[in-house]
N, C-alpha and C positions, 0 to 999 in steps of 0.2 A: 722536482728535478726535471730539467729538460730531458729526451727523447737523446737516444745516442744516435750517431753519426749514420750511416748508410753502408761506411767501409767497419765500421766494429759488427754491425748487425750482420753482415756475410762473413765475418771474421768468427765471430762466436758460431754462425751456424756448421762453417768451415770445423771449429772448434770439433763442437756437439758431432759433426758426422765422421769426424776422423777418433773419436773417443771407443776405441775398441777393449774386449774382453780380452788382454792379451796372455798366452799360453806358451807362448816361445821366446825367451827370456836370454842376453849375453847375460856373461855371469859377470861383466866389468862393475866396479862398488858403485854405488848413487853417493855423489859429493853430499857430505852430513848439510852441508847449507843448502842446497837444492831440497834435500827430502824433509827437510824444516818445513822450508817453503809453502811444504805441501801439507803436511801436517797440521800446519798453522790457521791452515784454514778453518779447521772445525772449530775457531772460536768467532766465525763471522757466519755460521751456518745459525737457521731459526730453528729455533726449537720451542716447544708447545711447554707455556708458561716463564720462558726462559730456564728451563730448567737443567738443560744441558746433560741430557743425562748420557754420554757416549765417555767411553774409558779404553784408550789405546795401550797396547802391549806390545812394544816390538822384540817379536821373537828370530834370538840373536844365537843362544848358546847350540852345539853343535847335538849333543842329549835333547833339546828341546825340539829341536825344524826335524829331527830321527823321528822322536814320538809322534808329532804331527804325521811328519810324511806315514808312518806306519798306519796313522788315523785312516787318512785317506785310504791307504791302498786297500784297505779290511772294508771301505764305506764301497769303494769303487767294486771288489770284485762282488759286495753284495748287491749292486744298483745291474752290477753284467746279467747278474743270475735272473735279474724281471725281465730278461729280453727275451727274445725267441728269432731261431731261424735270419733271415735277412739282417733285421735290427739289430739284434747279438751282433751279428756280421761287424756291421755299420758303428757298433757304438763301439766295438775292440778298436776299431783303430782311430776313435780319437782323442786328440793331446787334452785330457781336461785338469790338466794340473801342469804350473809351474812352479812349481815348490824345488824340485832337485838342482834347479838353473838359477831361480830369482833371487839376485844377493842381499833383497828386503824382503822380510817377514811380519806382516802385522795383523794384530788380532784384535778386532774393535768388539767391545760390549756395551750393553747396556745399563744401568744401574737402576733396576727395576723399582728400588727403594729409595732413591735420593730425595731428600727434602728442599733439595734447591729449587725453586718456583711455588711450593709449597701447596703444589697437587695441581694449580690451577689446569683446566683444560683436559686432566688426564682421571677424573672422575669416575665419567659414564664409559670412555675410550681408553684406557691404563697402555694400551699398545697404543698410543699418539707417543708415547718416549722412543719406544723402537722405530716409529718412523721417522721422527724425527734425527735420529742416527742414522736412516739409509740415507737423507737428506744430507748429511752433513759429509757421507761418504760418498756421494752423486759430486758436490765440489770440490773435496777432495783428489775427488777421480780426475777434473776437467784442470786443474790445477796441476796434476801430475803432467796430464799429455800437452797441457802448454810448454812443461818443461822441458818437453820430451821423453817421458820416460810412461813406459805401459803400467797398466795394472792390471789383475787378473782374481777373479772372486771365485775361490774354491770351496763350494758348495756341497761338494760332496764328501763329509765329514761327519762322524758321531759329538755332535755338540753338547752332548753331559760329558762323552769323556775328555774333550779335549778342553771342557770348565774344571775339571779334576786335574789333568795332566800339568793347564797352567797354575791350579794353586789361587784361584779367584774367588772372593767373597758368595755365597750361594747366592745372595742376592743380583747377582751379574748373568744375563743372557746373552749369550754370543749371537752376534749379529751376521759378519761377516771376517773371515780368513780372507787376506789381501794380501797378493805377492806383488812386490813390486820393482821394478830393476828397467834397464833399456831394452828394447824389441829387437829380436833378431831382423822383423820387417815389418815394415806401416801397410795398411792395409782398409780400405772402407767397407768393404764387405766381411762379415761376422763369419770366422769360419766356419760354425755350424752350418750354415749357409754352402759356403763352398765345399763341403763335404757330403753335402745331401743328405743332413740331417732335421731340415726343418727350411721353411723359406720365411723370409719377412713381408708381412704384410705390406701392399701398394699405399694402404691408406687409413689412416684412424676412424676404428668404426664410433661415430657417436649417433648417439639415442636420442631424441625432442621427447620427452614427458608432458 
């Protein structure tokens, strides 16, 4: 395949540097054909053996985004409680969930037992299926914010109970909780960042062996 263009190459980077973790969420619907769109992708994402082991759930019912949101909040006051002083300070006031705004809910798993690829590649490494699901959520992601619409990975969760709550094969590990809906505002800088939580490195550190 030829080499792309000059203006796709700064378009995609444009892409990649506009692709924020977003936490500030209108609550206006995401058109069901846009959030396809996006969706659709995880069936051009690579996965190790082709084995495709990612399993989406959008959680829709009004009992269910409760449970969740409760998830969170019981994960979040216990993550407050490892701060101290200053940090405590710092980490109370920030937004790390949009769950109560985002008018899309999804829950991606992994299906740690699939037979589809029929092991290859995931032998010596059984966690290449889980990565290959952050992968397919990495295009997912970049496919949203073409559309315009944020996503947001809420991480701070009890992940057995929220594989009980949704009623999921044991065999299924939760990857990531993804809200997704329009941004209150576009932003290149990572708010962690603008909050003085953390700075982003200048430059990739690599190693010569």
């Amino acid at each position: 395949m030829d080499a792309f263009s000059q203006d796709f190459r700064r378009d995609l980077a444009y892409l990649m540097a506009w692709r924020r973790d977003v936490r500030r969420f209108r609550t206006d619907p995401v058109d069901e054909a846009v959030l396809m769109r996006c969706l659709d992708t995880f069936r051009l994402a690579p996965s190790v053996g082709l084995s495709e082991p990612w399993r989406v759930i959008r959680v829709q019912s009004p009992q269910t985004r409760a449970t969740a949101l409760d998830n969170y909040r019981a994960a979040n006051a216990n993550a407050l409680a490892g701060y101290e002083g200053d940090q405590a300070a710092r980490y109370s006031q920030l937004k790390l969930s949009g769950m109560e705004q985002a008018p899309e809910h999804i829950a991606v798993f992994c299906d740690d037992a699939t037979t589809k690829g029929h092991g290859l590649g995931a032998g010596t490494m059984p966690e290449m299926r889980r990565y290959s699901v952050v992968g397919a959520i990495a295009l997912m992601w970049l496919t949203a914010r073409a559309e315009g619409l944020g996503v947001g990975w809420v991480s701070i969760l009890d992940p057995d109970r929220l594989t009980r709550d949704l009623d999921v094969p044991d065999t299924w590990s939760l990857v990531a909780y993804l809200c997704i809906g329009w941004p209150e505002a576009n932003s290149e800088t990572p708010e962690l960042e603008t909050k003085g939580w953390e700075d982003r490195r200048g430059s990739v550190p690599i190693e010569i062996r």
